[in-house]
Structure formats: C-alpha cells, structure tokens
C-alpha positions in Angstrom: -23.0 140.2 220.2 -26.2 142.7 220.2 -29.8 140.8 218.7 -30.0 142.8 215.8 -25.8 141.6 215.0 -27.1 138.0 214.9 -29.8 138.3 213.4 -27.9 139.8 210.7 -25.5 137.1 210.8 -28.0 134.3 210.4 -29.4 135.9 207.4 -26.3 136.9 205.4 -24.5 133.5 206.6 -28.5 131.5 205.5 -27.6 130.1 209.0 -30.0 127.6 211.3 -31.1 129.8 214.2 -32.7 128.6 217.3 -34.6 131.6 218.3 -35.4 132.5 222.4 -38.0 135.1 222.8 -39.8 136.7 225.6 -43.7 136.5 225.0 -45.2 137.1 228.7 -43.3 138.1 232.1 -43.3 134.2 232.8 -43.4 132.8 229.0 -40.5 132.3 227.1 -41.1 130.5 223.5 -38.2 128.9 220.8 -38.9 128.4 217.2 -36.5 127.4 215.3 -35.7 127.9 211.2 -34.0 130.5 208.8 -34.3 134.2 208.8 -35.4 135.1 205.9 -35.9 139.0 206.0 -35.5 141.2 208.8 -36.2 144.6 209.7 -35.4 147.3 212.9 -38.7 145.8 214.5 -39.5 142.3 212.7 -37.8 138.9 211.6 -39.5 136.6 209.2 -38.3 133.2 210.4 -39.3 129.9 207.8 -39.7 127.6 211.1 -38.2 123.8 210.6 -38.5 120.9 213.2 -37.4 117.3 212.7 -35.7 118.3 209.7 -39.2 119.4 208.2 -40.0 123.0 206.9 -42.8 124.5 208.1 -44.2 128.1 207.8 -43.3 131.3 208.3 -43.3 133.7 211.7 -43.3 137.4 211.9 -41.4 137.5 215.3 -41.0 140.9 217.4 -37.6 142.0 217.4 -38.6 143.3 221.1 -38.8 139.5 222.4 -36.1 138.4 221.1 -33.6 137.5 224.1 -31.1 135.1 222.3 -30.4 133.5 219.2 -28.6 130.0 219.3 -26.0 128.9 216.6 -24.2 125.8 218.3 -22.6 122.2 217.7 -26.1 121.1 218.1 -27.6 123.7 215.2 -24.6 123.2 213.1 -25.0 119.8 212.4 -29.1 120.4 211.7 -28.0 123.3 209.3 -25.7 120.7 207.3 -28.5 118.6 207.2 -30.8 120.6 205.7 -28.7 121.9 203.2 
C-alpha cells in the first residue's frame, strides 16, 4: 500500500499510526498519534505516548517511509478510545 493510501486510511478509519520518517541520510524518527488532516505534501499528526496526548506535528509527506498499524497499535488505539 502506497504512503499517501495509508495515510488516508488512518484518517478516514481515526486509526493509531505509528509514523517512520526519513529526517537525515542517517536519521530516521517515529512519532506516533492520529492524523488529523492531511494534504499532497503535509500530515497533521496529534502525537500521543504512554496513552497521553500531546501536540500536534506538521510532518513532510516526503519523509514518510512507513506507517505502522499492528497487534501492538491496535490494542493502544482501543485504549485510547
């Protein structure tokens, strides 16, 4: 599935998303949260950790390399509902 098909997902679904992006040529960063708008170029993520919610990150669509939805995020999404 192509970056910009799940980052629809996670925002029509209101899905957790753990978030993988590219930053340097040897920096990679996760943040973790809900999408909350997205465009061609940008995703507004609401970042969460330990079940808290933080603020929100304007995130390069560019340095996006993967977006996580598994056993591990399902079980935080339920949570947090």
């Amino acid at each position: 599935m192509a970056i910009l098909d799940k980052i629809k997902f996670h925002y029509d679904n209101k899905k957790f998303a753990r978030v993988t992006r590219q930053v340097a040529d040897d920096c990679t960063k996760i943040s973790r949260g809900y999408i909350v708008d997205y465009s061609e170029n940008f995703i507004i993520l609401q970042e969460t950790d330990d079940f808290k919610v933080f603020s929100f990150l304007a995130l390069p669509v560019l340095q996006i390399t993967d977006i996580r939805f598994n056993s591990h995020d399902k079980f935080y999404d339920k949570v947090m509902v």
